[in-house]
C-alpha positions as a Python dict, from the first residue, in 0.01 Angstrom:
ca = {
    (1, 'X'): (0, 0, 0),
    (2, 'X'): (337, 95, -178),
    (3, 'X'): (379, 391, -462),
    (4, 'X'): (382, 117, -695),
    (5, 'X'): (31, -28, -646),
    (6, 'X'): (-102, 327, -658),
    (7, 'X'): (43, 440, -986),
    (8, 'X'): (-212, 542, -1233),
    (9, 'X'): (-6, 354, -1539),
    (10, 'X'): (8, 14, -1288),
    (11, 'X'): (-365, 54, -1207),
    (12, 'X'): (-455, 107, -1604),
    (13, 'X'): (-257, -166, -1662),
    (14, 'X'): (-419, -392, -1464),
    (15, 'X'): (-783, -259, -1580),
    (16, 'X'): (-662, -301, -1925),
    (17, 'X'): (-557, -712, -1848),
    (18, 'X'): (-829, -756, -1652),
    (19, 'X'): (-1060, -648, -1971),
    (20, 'X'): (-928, -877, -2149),
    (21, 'X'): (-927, -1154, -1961),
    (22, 'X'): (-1318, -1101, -1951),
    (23, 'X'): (-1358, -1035, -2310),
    (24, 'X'): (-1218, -1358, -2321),
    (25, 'X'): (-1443, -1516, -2102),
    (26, 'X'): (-1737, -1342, -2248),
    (27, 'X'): (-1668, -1514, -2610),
    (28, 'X'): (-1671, -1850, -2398),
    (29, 'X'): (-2010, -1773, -2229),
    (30, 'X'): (-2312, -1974, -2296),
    (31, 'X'): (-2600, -1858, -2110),
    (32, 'X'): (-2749, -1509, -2150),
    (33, 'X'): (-2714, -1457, -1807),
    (34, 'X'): (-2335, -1548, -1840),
    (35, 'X'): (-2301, -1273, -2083),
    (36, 'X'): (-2476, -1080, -1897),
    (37, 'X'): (-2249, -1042, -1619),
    (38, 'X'): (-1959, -1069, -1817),
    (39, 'X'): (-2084, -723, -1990),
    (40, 'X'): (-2200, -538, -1724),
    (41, 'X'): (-1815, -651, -1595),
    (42, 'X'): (-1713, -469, -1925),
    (43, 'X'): (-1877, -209, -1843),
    (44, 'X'): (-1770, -115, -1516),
    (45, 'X'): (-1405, -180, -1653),
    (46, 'X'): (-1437, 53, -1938),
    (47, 'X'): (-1567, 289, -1671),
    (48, 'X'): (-1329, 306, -1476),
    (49, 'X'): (-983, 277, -1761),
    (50, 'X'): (-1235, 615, -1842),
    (51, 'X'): (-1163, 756, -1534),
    (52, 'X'): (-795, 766, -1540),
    (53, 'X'): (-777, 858, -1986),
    (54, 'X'): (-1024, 1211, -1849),
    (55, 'X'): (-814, 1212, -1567),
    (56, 'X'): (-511, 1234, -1794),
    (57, 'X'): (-681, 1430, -2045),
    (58, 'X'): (-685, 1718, -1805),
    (59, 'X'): (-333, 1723, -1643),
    (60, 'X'): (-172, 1700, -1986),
    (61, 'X'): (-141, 1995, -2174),
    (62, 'X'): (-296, 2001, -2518),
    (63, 'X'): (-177, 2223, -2819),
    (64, 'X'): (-428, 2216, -3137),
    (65, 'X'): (-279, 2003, -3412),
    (66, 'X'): (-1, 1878, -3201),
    (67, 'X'): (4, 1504, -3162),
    (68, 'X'): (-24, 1362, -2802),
    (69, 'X'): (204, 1129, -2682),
    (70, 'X'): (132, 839, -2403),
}
């Protein structure tokens, strides 16, 4: 794998497309059992983009009343 595939900003990128592209889909579903799995897929995405914005969260430092920027 090369630097670039494993940077956090690439990989929340890619979460962030790939949520869309299933929101998408999910407004195109039929079947409950469509959106089913297209919101547990939600899910897990929003999981994981979590990961990385707590992971963030913690490295970056934080004054009170100080906007953060991303």
């Amino acid at each position: 794998m090369t630097d670039e595939m494993m940077d956090p900003e690439n990989i929340m990128n890619g979460i962030s497309k790939e949520l869309d592209t299933v929101l998408k889909a999910m407004a195109k579903a039929k079947t409950p059992e469509e959106k089913l799995a297209y919101s547990e897929t939600v899910r897990n995405l929003c999981e994981s983009l979590g990961v990385f914005l707590r992971a963030i969260s913690d490295v970056l430092p934080y004054e009170e009343g100080t906007p953060m920027d991303f």
